[in-house]
N, C-alpha and C positions, 0 to 999 in steps of 0.2 A: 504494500500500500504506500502510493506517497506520500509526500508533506513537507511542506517550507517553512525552515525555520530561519532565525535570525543571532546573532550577537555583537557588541560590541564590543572593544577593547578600545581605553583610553591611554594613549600612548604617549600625554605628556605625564600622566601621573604613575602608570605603570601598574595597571590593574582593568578590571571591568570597568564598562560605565551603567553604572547601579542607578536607576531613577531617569535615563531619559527616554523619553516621549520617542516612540517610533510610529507613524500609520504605514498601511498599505491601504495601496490605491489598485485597482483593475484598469487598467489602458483601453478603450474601445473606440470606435466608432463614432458613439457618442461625446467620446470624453472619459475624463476620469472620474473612475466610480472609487467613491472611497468605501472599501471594505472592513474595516477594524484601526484600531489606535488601540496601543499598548503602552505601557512604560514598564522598561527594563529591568529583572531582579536586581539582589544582590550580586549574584556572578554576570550582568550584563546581559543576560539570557530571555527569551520570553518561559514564562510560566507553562505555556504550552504551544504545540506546533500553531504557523500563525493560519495555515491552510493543513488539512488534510484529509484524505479518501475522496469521499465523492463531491468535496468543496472547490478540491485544486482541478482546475482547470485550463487544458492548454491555453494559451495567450501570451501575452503584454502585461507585465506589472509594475509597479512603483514602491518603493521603500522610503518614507523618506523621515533621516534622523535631524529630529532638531541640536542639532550641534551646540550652536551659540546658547540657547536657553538651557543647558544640562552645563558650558562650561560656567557659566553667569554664577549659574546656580554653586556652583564650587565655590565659586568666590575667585572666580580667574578674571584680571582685570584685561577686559577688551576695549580696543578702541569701539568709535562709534562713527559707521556702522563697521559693526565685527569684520573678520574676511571670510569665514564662514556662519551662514546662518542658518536653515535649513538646506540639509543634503540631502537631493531627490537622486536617489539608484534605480535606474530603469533595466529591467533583465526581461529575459521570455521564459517559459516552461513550457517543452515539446512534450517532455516523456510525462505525463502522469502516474507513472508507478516508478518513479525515483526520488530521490531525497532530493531537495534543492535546498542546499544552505547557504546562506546569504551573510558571512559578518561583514562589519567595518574597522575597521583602526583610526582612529580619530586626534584630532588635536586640535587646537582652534587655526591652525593653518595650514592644515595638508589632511588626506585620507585616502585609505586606497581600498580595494573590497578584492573579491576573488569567488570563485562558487566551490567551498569548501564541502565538508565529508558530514 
């Protein structure tokens, strides 16, 4: 069965990012469908998969982590405006009976993602 998860890692502090805000969006036709909003564990993780079995469905989708408001929230002093503020990651899902895992590594000035395991 499949299912899409997600995590962060905050890589100016050198841990999860515990408490920021993630949505997923559906890409269509129409536009984007916002699907869910979550905020992050303790390990940076969702509580649970943010799609799975007969939810995930081939397409276009959207991730997008509020950066700037989780590092704010630290107490990281940003200029104004931030140079990141929210990060929209767009990916597809062909196969429905595979895992699609989605982290980021963040900082308030760079991030990079990957479709990890």
């Amino acid at each position: 069965m499949g299912k899409l998860t997600t995590h962060v890692l905050d890589t100016m502090h050198g841990g999860p990012a515990a408490g920021m805000s993630v949505e997923l969006l559906r890409l269509g036709e129409a536009g984007p469908q916002s699907i869910k909003r979550i905020t992050l564990n303790h390990d940076g993780r969702a509580d649970a998969p943010l799609l799975e079995g007969a939810e995930l469905k081939a397409g276009r989708y959207r991730l997008v982590f509020e950066v700037e408001a989780y590092f704010r929230g630290r107490g990281v002093v940003l200029p104004e405006p931030a140079f990141l503020g929210a990060v929209p990651l767009d990916f597809g899902i062909a196969d429905t009976g595979s895992h699609y895992h989605v982290p980021l590594l963040a900082s308030p000035w760079a991030y990079s993602t990957y479709r990890g395991s």
